[in-house]
C-alpha positions in Angstrom: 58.2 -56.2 -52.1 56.8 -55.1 -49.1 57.2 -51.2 -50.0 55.2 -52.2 -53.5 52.4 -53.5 -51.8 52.2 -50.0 -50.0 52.4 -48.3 -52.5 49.9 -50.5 -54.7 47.4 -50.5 -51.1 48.0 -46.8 -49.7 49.6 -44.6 -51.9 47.2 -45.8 -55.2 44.1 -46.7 -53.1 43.7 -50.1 -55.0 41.9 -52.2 -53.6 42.4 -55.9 -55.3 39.9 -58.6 -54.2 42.6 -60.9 -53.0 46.5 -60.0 -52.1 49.5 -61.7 -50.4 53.0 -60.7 -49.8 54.6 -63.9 -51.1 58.3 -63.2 -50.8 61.1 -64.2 -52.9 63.6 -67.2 -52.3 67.2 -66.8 -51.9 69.6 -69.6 -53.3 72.5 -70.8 -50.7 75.8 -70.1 -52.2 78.9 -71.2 -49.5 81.9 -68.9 -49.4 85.2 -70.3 -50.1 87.6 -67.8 -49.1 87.9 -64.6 -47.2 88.0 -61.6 -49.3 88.8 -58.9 -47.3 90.0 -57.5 -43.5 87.7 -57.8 -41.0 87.4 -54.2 -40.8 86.0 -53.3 -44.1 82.5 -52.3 -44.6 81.2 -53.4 -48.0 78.2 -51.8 -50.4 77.4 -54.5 -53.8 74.7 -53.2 -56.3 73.7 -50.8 -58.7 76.2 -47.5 -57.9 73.8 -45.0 -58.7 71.9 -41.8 -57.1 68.9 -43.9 -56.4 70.6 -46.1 -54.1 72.1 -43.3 -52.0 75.4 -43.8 -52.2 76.9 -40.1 -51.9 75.6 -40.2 -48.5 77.3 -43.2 -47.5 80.5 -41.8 -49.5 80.5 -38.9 -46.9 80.2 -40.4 -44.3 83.1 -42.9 -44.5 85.1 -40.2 -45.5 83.9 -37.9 -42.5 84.4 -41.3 -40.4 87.9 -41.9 -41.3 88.8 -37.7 -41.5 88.0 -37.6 -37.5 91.0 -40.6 -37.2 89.1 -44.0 -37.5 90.0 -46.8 -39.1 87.6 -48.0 -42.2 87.6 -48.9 -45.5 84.2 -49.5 -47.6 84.9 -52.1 -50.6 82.3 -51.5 -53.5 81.0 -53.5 -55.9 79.0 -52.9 -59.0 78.7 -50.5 -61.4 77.1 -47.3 -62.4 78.3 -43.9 -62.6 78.3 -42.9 -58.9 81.7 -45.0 -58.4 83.7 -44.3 -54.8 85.7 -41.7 -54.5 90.2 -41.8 -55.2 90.6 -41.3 -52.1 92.5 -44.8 -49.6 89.3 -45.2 -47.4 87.6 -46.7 -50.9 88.4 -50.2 -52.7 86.7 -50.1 -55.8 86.5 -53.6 -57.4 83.0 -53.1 -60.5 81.7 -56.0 -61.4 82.3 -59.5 -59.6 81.3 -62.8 -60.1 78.6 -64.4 -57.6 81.6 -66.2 -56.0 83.6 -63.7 -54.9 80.4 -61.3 -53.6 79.5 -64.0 -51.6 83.5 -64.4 -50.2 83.3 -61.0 -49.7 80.0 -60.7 -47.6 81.5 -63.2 -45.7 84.6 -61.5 -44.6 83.0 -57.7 -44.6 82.5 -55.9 -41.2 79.1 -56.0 -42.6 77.3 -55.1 -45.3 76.0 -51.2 -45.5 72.8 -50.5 -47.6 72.2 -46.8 -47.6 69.5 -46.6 -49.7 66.5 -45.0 -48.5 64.0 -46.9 -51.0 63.8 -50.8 -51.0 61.2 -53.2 -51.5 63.5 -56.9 -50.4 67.2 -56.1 -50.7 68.5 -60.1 -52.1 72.1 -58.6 -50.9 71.0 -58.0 -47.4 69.5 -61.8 -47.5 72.9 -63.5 -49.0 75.4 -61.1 -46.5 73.0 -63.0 -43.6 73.4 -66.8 -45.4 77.2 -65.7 -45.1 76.7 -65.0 -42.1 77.4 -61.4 -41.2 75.6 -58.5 -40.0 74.0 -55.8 -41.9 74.2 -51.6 -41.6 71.1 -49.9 -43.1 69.3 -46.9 -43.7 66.4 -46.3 -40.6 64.3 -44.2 -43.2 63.7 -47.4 -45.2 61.1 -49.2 -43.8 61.5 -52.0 -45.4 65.4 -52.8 -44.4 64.9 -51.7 -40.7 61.8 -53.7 -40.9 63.9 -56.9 -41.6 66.6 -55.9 -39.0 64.6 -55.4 -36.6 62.7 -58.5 -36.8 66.0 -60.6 -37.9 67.9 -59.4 -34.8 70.3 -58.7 -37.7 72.0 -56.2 -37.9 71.7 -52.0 -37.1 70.2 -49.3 -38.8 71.4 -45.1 -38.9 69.4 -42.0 -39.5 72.4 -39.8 -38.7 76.5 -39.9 -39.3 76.1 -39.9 -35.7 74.5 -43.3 -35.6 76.3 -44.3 -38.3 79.5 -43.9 -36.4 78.3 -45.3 -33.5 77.3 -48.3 -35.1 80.5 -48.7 -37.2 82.4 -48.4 -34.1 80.1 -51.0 -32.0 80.3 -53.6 -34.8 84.4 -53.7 -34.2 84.6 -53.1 -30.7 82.0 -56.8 -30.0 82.7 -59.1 -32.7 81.0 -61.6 -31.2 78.2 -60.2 -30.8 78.6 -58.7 -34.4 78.8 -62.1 -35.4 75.7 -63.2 -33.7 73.7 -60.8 -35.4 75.3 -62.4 -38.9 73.8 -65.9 -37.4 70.5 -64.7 -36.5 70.4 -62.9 -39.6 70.7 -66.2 -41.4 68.0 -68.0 -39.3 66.0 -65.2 -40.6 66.4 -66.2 -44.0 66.3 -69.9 -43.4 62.9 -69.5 -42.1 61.1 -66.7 -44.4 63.0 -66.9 -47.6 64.3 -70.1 -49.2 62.4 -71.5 -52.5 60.8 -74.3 -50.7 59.1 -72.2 -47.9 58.5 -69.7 -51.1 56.7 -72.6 -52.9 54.8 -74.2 -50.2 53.7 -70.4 -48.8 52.3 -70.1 -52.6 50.5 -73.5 -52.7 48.7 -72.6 -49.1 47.5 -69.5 -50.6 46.3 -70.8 -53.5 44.6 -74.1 -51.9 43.0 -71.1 -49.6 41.6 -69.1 -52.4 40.3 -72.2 -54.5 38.8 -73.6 -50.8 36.7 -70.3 -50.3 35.5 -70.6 -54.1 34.2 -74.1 -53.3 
């Protein structure tokens, strides 16, 4: 959302006489059961070019070629699906259930894409209460980990190694970030702070009409 108001502002040049950034709300869904090791990163969306995926294909596989331990589950569908190769665990199409069990027993949740305007997964791998790996050329994404507290963000394999290998040498500190991650949430992006956020801006514009 954030990256459409920039483009709508800065890229377009329109200038609207009135504009928020509202924000979307995130439903609450608990997990009921581990799907996964610890150790497994995990990707769920749309597995297409768009979203960036053959970089973060490589770099597993470049990860796990120099001797580490790693294996990214993937979820969704699309015609970029993972590589045959035993670092992948390819499962398509799940129900809301079992993405949420599986956010909550991933490493963390790896969004390589390099062009997002919210990213709902990113929110509902933080209500599960894990951390989140994402792509430092997004704005938007760093922009919510770095705020959150939430997670880390790459620009490089390097970094993306590095951060791969922090996340399973502290888990508790990984698992910190998965908290603060969901405190994030809690306080920016349920429906009732959605609703109420949408009433004050309405109540405002009607008040300066008056």
């Amino acid at each position: 959302m954030q990256s459409c108001q920039q483009l709508a502002l800065r890229r377009l040049a329109i200038q609207p006489q009135r504009h928020r950034l509202l924000g979307e709300g995130v439903p609450l869904t608990t997990p009921t059961a581990h799907a996964g090791a610890p150790a497994d990163l995990l990707y769920v969306g749309r597995l297409e070019g768009g979203k960036n995926l053959p970089l973060l294909y490589r770099y597993v596989r470049r990860y796990v070629a120099q001797g580490n331990a790693l294996r990214l589950v993937v979820m969704g569908t699309g015609p970029l699906q993972p590589p045959r190769h035993p670092a992948f665990v390819y499962r398509g199409f799940v129900d809301e259930q079992t993405k949420v069990n599986a956010c909550a027993s991933a490493l963390a949740f790896c969004l390589p894409s390099n062009n997002e305007s919210f990213s709902r997964v990113i929110m509902e791998s933080w209500l599960a209460e894990r951390p989140v790996l994402v792509n430092g050329h997004c704005a938007v994404t760093a922009g919510h980990v770095q705020r959150s507290k939430g997670g880390l963000a790459f620009c490089t394999y390097e970094e993306f190694a590095g951060a791969v290998d922090w996340l399973k040498a502290n888990p508790t500190l990984a698992s910190q970030m998965g908290r603060n991650g969901r405190a994030y949430v809690q306080g920016n992006y349920t429906w009732p702070l959605v609703v109420e956020r949408f009433a004050k801006i309405i109540a405002a514009w009607r008040g300066s009409e008056q």
